[in-house]
N, C-alpha and C positions, 0 to 999 in steps of 0.2 A: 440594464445588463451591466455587468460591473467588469473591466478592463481588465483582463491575465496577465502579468509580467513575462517576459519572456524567460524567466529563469525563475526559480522557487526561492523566498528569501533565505535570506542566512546563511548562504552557501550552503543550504539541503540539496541532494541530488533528486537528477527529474523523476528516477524510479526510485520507487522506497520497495520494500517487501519489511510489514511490520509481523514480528511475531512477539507472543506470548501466553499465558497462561489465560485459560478462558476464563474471565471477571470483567467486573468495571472499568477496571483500571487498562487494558485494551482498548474496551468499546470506545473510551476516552481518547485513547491516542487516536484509533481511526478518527473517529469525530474530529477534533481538532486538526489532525491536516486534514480532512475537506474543504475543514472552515478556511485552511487559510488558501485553498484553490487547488487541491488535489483530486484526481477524480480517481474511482475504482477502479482497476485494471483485473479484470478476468473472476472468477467466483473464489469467496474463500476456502480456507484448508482448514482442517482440523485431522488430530493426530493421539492418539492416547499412549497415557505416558503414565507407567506405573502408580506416580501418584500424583495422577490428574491428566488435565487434557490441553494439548497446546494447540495453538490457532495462528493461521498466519492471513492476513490479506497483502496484497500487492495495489499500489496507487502509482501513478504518471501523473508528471506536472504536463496540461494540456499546452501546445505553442500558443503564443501569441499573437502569430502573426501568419493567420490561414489555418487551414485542414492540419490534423496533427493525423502523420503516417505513424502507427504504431505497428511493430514486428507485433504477428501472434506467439503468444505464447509456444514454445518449443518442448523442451521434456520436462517432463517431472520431476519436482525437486523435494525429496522428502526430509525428514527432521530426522534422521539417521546420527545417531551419535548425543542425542539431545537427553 
């Protein structure tokens, strides 16, 4: 089992919410912060948008040190103005 820091390196915040254009190059971002110890936080979003479709997922850095209390998700936040 591999050790979690208690903070995300690089001075990343413990909540991300990643958005973008539905491709590769997304799937990659999520991919990549899991790798470096982010976990999913709640189902993703998608959104259509005249010319294309945007996608959002949301990740927490989990604590390090015990149970990690996460608020649930509260309202809805849609891509309004995007």
């Amino acid at each position: 089992m591999t050790d979690i820091a208690d903070a995300p390196p690089n001075d990343l915040p413990r909540y991300r919410l990643l958005t973008g254009t539905d491709d590769a190059a997304f799937c990659h971002r999520v991919s990549e912060a899991l790798q470096l110890g982010y976990q999913l936080y709640g189902s993703p979003t998608m959104a259509a948008r005249g010319d294309g479709v945007i996608v959002g997922q949301a990740l927490i850095w989990p604590s390090g040190s015990g149970p990690t209390t996460v608020p649930q998700p509260g309202r809805r936040v849609g891509f309004m103005g995007l």
